[in-house]
N, C-alpha and C positions, 0 to 999 in steps of 0.2 A: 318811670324813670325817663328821662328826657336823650335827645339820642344826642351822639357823640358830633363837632364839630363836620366831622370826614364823613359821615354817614348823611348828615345834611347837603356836604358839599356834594356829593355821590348823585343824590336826588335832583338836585338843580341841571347835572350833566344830560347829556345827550343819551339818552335811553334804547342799547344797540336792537336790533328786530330780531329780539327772542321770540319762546314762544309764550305764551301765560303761564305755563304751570313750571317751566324753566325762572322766568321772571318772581312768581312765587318765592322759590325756594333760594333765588338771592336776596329778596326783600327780609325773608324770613330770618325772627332775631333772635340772640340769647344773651344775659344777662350775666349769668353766673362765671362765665370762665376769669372774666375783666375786672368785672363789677362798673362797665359800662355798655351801651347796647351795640354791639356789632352783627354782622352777620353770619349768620349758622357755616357758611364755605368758610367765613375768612378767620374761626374761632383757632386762636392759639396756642388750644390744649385739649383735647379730646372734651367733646361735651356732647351728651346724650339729652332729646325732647322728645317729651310725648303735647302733638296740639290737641286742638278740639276735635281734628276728626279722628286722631288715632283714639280718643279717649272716647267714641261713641263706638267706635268698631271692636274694642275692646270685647272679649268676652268673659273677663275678669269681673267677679263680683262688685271690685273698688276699682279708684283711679290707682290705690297704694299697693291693689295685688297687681293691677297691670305692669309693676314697677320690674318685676320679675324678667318680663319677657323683652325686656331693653337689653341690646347689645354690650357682654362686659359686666353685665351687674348680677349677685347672687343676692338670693334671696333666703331665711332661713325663718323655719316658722316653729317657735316656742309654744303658739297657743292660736286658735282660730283669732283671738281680739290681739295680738301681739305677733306682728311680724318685724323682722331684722335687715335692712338694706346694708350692702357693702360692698366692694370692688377690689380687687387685683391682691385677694389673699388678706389671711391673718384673721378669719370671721371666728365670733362668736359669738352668743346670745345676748352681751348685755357691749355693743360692739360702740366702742371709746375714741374709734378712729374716725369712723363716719360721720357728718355732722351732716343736720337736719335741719331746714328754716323753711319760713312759711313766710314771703314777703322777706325775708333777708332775716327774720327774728327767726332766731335761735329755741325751738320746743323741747329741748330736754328735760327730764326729770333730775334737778340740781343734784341732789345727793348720789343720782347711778353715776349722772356725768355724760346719759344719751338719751334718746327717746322710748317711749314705751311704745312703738308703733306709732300710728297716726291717731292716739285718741287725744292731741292737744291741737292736730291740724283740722283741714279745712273736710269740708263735705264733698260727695263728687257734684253736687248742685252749685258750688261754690268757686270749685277748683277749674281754673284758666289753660295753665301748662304746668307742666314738668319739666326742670330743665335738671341734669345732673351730669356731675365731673368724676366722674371715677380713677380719680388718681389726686396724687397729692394739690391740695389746693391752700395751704398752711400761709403762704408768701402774703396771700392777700386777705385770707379770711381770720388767721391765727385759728382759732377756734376748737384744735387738736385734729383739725382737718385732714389728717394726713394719709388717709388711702381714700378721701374725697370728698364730697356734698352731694346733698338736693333739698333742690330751692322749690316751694308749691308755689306758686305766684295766682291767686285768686282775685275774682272779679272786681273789678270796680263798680261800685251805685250808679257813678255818672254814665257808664256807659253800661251799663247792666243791668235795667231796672223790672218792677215785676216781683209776680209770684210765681215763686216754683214749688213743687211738693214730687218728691220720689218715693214710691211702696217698693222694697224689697219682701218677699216672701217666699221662703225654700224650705229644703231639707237638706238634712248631712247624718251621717251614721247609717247610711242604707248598710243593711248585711255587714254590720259590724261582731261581731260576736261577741262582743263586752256589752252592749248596750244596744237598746231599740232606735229607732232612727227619731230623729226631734227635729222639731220647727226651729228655720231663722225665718229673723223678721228684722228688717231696719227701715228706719221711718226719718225722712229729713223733709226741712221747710226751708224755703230761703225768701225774702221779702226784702225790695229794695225800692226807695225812691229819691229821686231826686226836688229838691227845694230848693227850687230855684235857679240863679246862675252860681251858688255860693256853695248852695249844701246839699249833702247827702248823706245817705246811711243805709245800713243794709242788716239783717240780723237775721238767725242760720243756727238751726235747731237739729240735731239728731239723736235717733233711740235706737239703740240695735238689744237684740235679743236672742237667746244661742244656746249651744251647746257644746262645750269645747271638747277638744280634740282628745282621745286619750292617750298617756303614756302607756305601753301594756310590755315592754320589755323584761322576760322574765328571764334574758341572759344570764348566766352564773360571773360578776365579772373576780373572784376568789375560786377560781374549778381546782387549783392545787393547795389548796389550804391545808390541808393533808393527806396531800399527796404522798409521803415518809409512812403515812398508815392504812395505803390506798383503800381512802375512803374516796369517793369520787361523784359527780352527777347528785342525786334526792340521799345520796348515806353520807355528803358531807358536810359534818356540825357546824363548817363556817362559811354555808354558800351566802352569797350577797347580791339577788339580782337585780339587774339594773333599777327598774321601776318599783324599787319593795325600801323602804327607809325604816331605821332602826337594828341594822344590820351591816352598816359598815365597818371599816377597819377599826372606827372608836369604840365599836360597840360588842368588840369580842375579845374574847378574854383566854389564855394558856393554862389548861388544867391539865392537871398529872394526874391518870387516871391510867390502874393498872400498870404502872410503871413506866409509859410512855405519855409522851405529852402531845393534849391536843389544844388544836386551836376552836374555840365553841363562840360563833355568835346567838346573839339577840333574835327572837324569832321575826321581827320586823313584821311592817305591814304594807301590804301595796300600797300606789300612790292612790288609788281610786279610791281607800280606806279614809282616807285624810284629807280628800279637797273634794269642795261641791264643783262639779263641772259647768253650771248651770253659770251663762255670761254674761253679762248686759254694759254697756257703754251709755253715758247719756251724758253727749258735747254738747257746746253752744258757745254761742260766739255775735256782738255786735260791734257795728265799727260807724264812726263818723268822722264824717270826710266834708274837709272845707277849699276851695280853690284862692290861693291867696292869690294867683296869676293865672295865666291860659295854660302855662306850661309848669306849674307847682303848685303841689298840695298838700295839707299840713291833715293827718287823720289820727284817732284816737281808735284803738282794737282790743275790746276785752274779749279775753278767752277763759272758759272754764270746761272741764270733765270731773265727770264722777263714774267708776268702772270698777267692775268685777273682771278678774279673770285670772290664769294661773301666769304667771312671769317666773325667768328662770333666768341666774346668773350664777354662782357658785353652787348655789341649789335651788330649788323648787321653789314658789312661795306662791300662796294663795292672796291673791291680792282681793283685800275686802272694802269698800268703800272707798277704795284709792281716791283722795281729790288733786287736782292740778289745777292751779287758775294763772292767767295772763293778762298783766296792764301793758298798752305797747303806745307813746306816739313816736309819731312816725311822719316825718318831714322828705319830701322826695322833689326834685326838678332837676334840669340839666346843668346845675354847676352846683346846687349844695346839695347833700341827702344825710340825713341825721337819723339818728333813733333812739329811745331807751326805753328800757322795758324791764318787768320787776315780774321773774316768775314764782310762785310760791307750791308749795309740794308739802301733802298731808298724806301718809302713808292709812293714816283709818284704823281696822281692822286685822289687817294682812297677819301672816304669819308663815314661818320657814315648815315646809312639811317635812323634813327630814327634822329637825330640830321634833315637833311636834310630832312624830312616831318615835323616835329614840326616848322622851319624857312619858309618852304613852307605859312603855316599856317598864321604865323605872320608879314610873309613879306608882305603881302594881306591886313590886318587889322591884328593891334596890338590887343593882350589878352583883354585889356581895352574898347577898341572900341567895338569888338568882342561882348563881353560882354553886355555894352547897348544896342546895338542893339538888341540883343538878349531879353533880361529883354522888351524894347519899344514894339517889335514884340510880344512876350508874352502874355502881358498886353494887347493889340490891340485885340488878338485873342479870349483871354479869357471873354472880353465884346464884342465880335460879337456871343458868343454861344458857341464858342468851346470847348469839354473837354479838363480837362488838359493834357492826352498824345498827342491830336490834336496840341494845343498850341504850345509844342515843339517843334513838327514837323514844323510846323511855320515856328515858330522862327528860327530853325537851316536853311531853307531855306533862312530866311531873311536877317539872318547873316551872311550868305553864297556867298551873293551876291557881283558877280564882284572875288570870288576865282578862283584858278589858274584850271586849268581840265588837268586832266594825258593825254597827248598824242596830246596836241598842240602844237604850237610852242612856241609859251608862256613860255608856262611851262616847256619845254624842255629847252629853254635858261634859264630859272629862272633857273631851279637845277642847271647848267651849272655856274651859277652864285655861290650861294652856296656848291659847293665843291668844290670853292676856295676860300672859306673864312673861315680862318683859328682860328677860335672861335665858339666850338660848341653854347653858347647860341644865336649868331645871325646868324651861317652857318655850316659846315658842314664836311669842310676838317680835312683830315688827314696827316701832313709835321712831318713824323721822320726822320732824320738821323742818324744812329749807326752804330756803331762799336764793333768788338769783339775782342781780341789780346789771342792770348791762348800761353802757351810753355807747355808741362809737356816731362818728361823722365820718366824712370826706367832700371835699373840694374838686372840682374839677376846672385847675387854676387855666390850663389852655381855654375853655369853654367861654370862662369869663373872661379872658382880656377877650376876646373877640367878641363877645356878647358888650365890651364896653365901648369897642372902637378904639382898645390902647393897641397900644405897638409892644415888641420886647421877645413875644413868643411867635418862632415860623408858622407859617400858614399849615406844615407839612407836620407839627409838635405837635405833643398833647403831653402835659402832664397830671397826674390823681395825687391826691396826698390825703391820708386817712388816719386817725387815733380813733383807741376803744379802750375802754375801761370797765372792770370785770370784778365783782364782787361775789363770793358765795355764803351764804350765813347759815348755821346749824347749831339747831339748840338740841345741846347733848340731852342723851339718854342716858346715858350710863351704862349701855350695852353697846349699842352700834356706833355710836362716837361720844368722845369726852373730851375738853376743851385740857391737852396737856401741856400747854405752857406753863413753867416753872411757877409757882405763888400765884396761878390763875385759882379761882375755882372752876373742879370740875363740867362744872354744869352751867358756867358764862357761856354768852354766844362765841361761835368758834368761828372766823373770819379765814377767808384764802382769797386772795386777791389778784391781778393779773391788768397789766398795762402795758398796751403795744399800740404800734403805727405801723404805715407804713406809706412809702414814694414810687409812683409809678411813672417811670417817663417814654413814651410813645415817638416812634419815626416813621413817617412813611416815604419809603425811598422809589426811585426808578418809576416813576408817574406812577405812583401808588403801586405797582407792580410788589415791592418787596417793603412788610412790614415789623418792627422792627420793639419790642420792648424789652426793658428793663426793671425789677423788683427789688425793693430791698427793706426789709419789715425785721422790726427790732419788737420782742413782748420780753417783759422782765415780771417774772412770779414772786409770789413770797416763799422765801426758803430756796430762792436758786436768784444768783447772777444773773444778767439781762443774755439774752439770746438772738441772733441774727439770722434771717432766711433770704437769701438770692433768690430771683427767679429772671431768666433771660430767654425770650422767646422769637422765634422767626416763620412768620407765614410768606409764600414767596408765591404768587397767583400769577402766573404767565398770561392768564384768558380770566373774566370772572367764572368759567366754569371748572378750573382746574386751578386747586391750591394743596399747597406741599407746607407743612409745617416740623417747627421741631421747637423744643424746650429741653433745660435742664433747671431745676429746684432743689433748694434744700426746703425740710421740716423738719420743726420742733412742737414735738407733745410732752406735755407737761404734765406727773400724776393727776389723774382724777381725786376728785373728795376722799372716796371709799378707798382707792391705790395708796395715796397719802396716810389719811389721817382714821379707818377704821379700827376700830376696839373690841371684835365680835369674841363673846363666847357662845362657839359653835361644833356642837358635838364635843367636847372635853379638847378641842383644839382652838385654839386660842388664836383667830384671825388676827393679825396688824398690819396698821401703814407701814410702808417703807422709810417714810422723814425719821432721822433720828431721832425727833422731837417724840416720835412713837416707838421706834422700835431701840435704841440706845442700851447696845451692849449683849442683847440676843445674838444678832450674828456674829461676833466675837465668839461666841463661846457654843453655838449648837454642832448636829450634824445631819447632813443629808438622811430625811429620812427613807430615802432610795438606799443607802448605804445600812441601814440599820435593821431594815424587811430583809434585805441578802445575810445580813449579818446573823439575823436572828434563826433565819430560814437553816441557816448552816448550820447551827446551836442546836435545833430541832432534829434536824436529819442525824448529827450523829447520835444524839440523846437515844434517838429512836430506831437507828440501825445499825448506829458505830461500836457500841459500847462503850461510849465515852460519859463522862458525870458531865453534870452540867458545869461546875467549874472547867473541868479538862476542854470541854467546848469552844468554850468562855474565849480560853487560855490561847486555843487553837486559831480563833479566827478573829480575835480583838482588831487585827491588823486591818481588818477591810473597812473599820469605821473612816467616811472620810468627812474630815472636819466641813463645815461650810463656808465655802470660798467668795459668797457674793456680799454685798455689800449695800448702803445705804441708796437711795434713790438717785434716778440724775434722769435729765429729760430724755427722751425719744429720741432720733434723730433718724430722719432718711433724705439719700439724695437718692433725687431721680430725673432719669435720660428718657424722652419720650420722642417717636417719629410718626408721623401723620402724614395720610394722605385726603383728601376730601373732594368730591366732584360731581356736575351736576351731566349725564350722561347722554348719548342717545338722542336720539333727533327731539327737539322740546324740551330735552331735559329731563325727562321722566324717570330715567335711572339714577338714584341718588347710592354713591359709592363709597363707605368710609373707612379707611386701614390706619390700624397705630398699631406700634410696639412701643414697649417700654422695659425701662432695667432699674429696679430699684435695688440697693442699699440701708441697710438697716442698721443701727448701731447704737446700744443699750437699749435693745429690747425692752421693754416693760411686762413681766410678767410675773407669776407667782411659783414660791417653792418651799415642799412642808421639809422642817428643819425641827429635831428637840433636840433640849438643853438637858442635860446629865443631871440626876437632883441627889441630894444626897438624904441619909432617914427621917431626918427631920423634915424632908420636902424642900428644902433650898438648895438652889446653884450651886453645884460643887466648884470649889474656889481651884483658883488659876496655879498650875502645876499640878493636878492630881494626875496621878501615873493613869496609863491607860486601862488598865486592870478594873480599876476601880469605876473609870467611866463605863468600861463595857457592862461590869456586871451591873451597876446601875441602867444600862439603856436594853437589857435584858429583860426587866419588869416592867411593865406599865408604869406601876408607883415609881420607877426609877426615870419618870420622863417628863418633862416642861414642852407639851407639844403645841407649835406654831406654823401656823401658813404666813409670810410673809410676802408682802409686793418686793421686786427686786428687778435689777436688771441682767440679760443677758450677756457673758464674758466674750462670746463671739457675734463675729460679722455674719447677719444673715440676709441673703441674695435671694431677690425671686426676680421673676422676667416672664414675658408673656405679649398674648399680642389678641387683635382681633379684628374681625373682615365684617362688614355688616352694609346689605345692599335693601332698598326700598326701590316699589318698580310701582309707580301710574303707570298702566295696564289702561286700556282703553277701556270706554263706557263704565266709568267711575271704579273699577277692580284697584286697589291697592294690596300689594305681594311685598312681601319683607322676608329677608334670610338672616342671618347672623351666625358667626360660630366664634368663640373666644376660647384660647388657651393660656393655663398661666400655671406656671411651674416656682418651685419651691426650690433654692440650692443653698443648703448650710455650708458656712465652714466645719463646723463643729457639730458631731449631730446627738441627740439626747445630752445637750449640760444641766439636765437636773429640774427644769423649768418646767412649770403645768402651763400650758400656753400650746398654740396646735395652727398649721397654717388653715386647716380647715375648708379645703374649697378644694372643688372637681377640676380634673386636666382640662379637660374638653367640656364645652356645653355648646349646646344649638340653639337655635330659636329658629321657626318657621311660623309666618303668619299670613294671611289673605282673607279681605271681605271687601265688600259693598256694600255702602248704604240704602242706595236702590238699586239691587238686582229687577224689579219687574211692579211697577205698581208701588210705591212707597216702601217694599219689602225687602229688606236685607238680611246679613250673615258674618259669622266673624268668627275664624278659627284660627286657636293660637297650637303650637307642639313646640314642647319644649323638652330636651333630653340631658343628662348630666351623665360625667362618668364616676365609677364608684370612687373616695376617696378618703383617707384618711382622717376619722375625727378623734381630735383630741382635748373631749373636756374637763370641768371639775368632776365630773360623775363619773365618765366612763373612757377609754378608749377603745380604737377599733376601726373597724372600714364600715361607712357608710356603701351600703349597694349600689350599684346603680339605675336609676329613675328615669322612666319620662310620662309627661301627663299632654293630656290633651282638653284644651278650653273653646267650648262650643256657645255659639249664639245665635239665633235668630230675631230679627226685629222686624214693627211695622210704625211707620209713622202715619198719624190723623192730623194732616194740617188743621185742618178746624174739629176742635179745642186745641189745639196741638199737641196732640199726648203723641207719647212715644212707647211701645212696648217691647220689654226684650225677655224672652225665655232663657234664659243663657245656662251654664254648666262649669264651672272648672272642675279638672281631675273626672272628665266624662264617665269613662273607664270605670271608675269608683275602683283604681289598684290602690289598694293601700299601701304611702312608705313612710318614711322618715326622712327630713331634711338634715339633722345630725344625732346619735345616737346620744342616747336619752333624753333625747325628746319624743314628742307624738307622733300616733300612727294618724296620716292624713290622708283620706276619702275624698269624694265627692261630694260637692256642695252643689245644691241645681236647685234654680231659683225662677220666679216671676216677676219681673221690673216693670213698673209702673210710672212714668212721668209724665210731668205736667209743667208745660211753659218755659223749657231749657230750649 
């Protein structure tokens, strides 16, 4: 990218008698905040980089786990091949906010609507810098931007040439007690040359190979299920713990046994029952690069992955043969930059594990069966003498009989069976096919009237002006999407589209002392009115070593594919888009299924120690059903107020100092909420006016329910705010020292409306880092500590408080100029303490490896 008119002019000026590593870190540039190059002091919006030397001192396995220990940013980890970036609250595993690019291209997996980790990006043999915005960046990127980006910016040919090859070689699962410890191994190549004054190319291979992480959560998250018969802890018939599927709330059933009633699930299976842990990643990537000028270049970038591993968003799912591929060109110089690019997304294999232990279940004996048995066995036990927790136990052996047992063959061709059948309520599989189609430009109209020697625009202006256009394509399954326009057929390609711009106009006032922009970006979706985002920002630099900035922003996020337009039957709950197009006439007529567990709860307790019938129950507590209040889809919206300080410190410079807070605003939240619909004997909608009598006793039964997860938005305003301090210190004879600490708070108006959605992120976190490259003799070191405080997680699985964590990332290196290899012994999570980054997810160990490079 070619540098901005003012940054040119800057260079030509008189150059004051800094010191070099102070001159440094003014020269030093970023990209992403603008989407023009200015410098890291005079950036307008908080923006966090990792260069070349943090990314060698690193003692992070990748450049993408280094990502972690950046000031402000959370990291969460679903799977050793799948980790999750994001900033300033609202995290979750399949996270729709954050946006992801490699070169300014967009790596999402079309149909999630985010990235899978970095198995569509670049290698650490490949990868340049890091630049990331952790806060709303929507004004200029649209892109659902709205709690931030990071941009990977990877090597050029022309100025990058050669072979490189990197050996990673570890271990992870020391002293685990689920499993013996297993090899990783990751294997990359990178090969680049230049042809000539014209051309070039580069091409960039990687294998990894592993052992994921396991879930092993055996929390009870049902411990009062019958609580009314205190049955409690291993005596109660409907425990459900976190990491065991085939045992949640769809999968248990109300039996009247002995004249009280219990609630009995599914004996379920862990998740280690139902997914191979065993990883592998295998990217690649070529690009050809031609110079149409000295200062522009027109290049061509195919990307492909193929990956195993376990991925997690409403639930679990075993991802098998995942493929993703990428065509990108890609035009860049200092007044035009264009791109488009067409990603494609082949899901394989995959398959939902909770789906796949629930069909386990029932492909054995149906719910029904299950059931009597169960009640016969009971019964049997309870007139031979047995108490009633005995009974159960019984019973659940009896019903038991003839189930499938994890680790036969059996049962290994049953699953095998089942994730290929493409209907979660009687199997397992996961068949998307998507498509993404992207184009956007921009202009950088001040750049070229100057570049032409016109007049018209101040010497002291700049303006950007930019369009992009957005297509997503999905060829229905008839499970996970189905094309529901009116006289469509089901199963045509289903289209979501998305066109924006936007104007950026630039001032630089008070002899560059005080800088000055203005945003204003219009994107119009299908199925919503066009939408508008300001963004007005002010850097005011007294000295080039000391600048103060501030902004305020609106964004707009727009449902995701899956938010919109999903069709899952999963677990006998019936997932859908929020577009009316999908959901038309449910939320009319359902009810809080929060409202209906209290409801029922009450039904049971007196049944069971009131002496009430279960009509008299009924009768009693019909009132607490409360209808569903929310409504059809509408976009995201957040503004936000951000203050910044940034400055280069200390005699030379050498202390780099950076403070922001910010106050965001949220308004229709985008989240999920399980609602059913009242059915009447024949299994349909009870029609409009049935007295409430008749809806409660129908939402009393299973059979009496039409149950739905719907996308939806939130009825109130919700407020977070936070802030964060982050100092780096050149330390003499090459020592580099970094602190950081970020807090960021959560404040509803309204708190619990009903919404599965969770802000998901700790008050407090720290980071402490220090190494050298060469401590004595080409040998260096690199230690990261990172600490979190414990914090409430709230996902589709589970809620609860996450503990609180901290790990420690260790490395030693040695450099051999000639061949010029590089070695690094390194370690993340040294300690080998095992935690969790949010509950139900995995327990995460230490990984301690041997790095091997060549020619970086």
């Amino acid at each position: 990218m070619g540098q901005s008119a003012w940054a040119q002019n800057r260079l030509k000026q008189p150059v004051p008698p800094l010191a070099l590593a102070d001159t440094t870190r003014l020269s030093e540039v970023v990209v992403a905040a603008s989407r023009v190059e200015e410098s890291i002091l005079q950036s307008p919006v908080t923006v966090e980089k990792l260069n070349a030397r943090q990314l060698r001192l690193t003692p992070a396995p990748s450049f993408f786990d280094a990502i972690e220990h950046i000031k402000g940013i959370q990291v969460i980890t679903p799977s050793l091949g799948f980790k999750v970036i994001n900033a300033r609250g609202f995290t979750n595993t399949t996270n729709v906010r954050f946006a992801q690019l490699v070169d300014g291209i967009d790596n999402q997996a079309p149909h999630i609507g985010g990235p899978i980790g970095n198995v569509l990006g670049p290698s650490d043999l490949d990868i340049r810098t890091v630049e990331i915005v952790p806060g709303t960046a929507a004004a200029l990127y649209g892109l659902n931007a709205i709690n931030g980006l990071a941009n990977f910016s990877t090597r050029n040919p022309f100025l990058s040439q050669g072979l490189s090859v990197q050996q990673k070689t570890g271990v992870n699962h020391l002293h685990d007690p689920n499993t013996s410890a297993h090899v990783f191994s990751e294997t990359s190549v990178r090969y680049a040359r230049v042809l000539g004054p014209k051309w070039a190319y580069k091409v960039n291979g990687t294998y990894l190979r592993g052992y994921d992480w396991i879930a092993r959560d055996m929390t009870d998250i049902n411990p009062n299920g019958n609580a009314t018969t205190n049955l409690f802890g291993p005596d109660n018939p409907a425990r459900d713990p976190v990491s065991s599927y085939g045992n949640e709330s769809s999968d248990r059933s109300s039996l009247t046994l002995g004249g009280k009633t219990y609630q009995v699930a599914r004996t379920g299976y862990r998740e280690q029952d139902v997914v191979d842990y065993h990883l592998q990643t295998l990217r690649y990537d070529a690009a050809l690069h031609y110079k149409l000028t000295p200062s522009a270049e027109l290049a061509y970038t195919y990307r492909g992955s193929n990956f195993d591993n376990v991925y997690q968003r409403s639930n679990r799912f075993q991802l098998d043969n995942y493929h993703l591929q990428q065509h990108a060109l890609q035009l860049s110089g200092p007044v035009v930059q264009a791109r488009v690019y067409l990603t494609r997304e082949n899901t394989g294999r995959s398959y939902n594990l909770r789906s796949a232990a629930e069909n386990m279940e029932r492909s054995f004996k149906p719910d029904a069966r299950w059931n009597q048995e169960y009640t016969t066995a009971w019964n049997a036990a309870t007139q031979a003498g047995q108490t009633v927790a005995q009974a159960h136990a019984t019973a659940r052996t009896a019903a038991d009989a003839g189930r499938f047992q994890p680790g036969t063959t059996e049962f290994r061709q049953r699953l095998r069976e089942l994730a290929d059948i493409n209907n979660w309520d009687e199997g397992a599989a996961l068949r998307v096919h998507a498509q993404l189609l992207h184009a956007e430009g921009q202009v950088n109209i001040g750049e070229a009237i100057r570049r032409s020697g016109g007049k018209g625009l101040p010497a002291w202006a700049d303006v950007l002006v930019g369009a992009d256009h957005r297509t997503y394509f999905i060829e229905p399954d008839g499970n996970y999407f189905i094309n529901p326009e009116k006289g469509e057929d089901p199963y045509s390609t289903l289209t979501y589209g998305k066109t924006g711009g936007f104007v950026q106009a630039g001032a630089r006032l008070l002899r560059e002392r005080l800088r000055l922009t203005a945003t204003l970006r219009a994107d119009k979706n299908d199925y919503f009115s066009a939408r508008f985002n300001p963004r007005f920002t002010a850097v005011y630099s007294p000295t080039q070593r000391h600048n103060f900035r501030v902004s305020y922003q609106s964004g707009y996020r727009f449902p995701s594919l899956f938010e919109g337009f999903s069709n899952v039957n999963s677990g006998q709950v019936k997932r859908i888009g929020g577009l009316r197009v999908m959901s038309d006439g449910v939320f009319e007529n359902s009810y809080l299924r929060s409202s209906i567990d209290a409801f029922n709860a009450a039904v049971t307790r007196d049944v069971n120690t009131g002496g009430l019938t279960t009509a008299q129950a009924i009768a009693k507590y019909q009132g607490t059903l409360v209808k569903t209040p929310y409504t059809y889809l509408r976009p995201e919206h957040i503004r936000s107020v951000e203050l910044g300080y940034k400055a280069a410190l200390l005699p030379g410079g050498r202390l780099l100092a950076d403070v922001d807070f910010y106050y965001n605003t949220y308004r229709s939240f985008i989240a999920q909420v399980e609602a059913y619909v009242p059915l009447n004997a024949s299994g349909q909608p009870l029609s409009t006016g049935t007295d409430l009598n008749t809806i409660a006793t129908a939402l009393n039964k299973r059979s009496g329910q039409a149950r739905y997860r719907l996308w939806t938005n939130s009825q109130s305003q919700v407020y977070n705010y936070g802030g964060s301090l982050g100092l780096r210190y050149d330390v003499a004879r090459g020592y580099l020292a970094g602190a950081s600490a970020t807090y960021t708070r959560l404040d509803r108006t309204v708190s619990g409306d009903g919404l599965e959605d969770g802000f998901n992120t700790p008050r407090w976190t720290y980071n402490l880092n220090v190494g050298n490259e060469n401590v004595v003799k080409n040998f260096g070191f690199g230690l990261n500590y990172r600490w979190q405080d414990r914090y409430y997680s709230q996902t589709f699985l589970v809620n609860g408080y996450v503990p609180a964590y901290s790990t420690l990332d260790a490395q030693l290196s040695y450099r051999l100029p000639e061949p010029n290899l590089r070695f690094k012994l390194g370690a993340s999570n040294v300690l080998n303490h095992y935690y969790v980054s949010y509950l139900g997810g995995p327990s995460i160990g230490g990984l301690y490896y041997l790095q091997l490079t060549y020619g970086l």
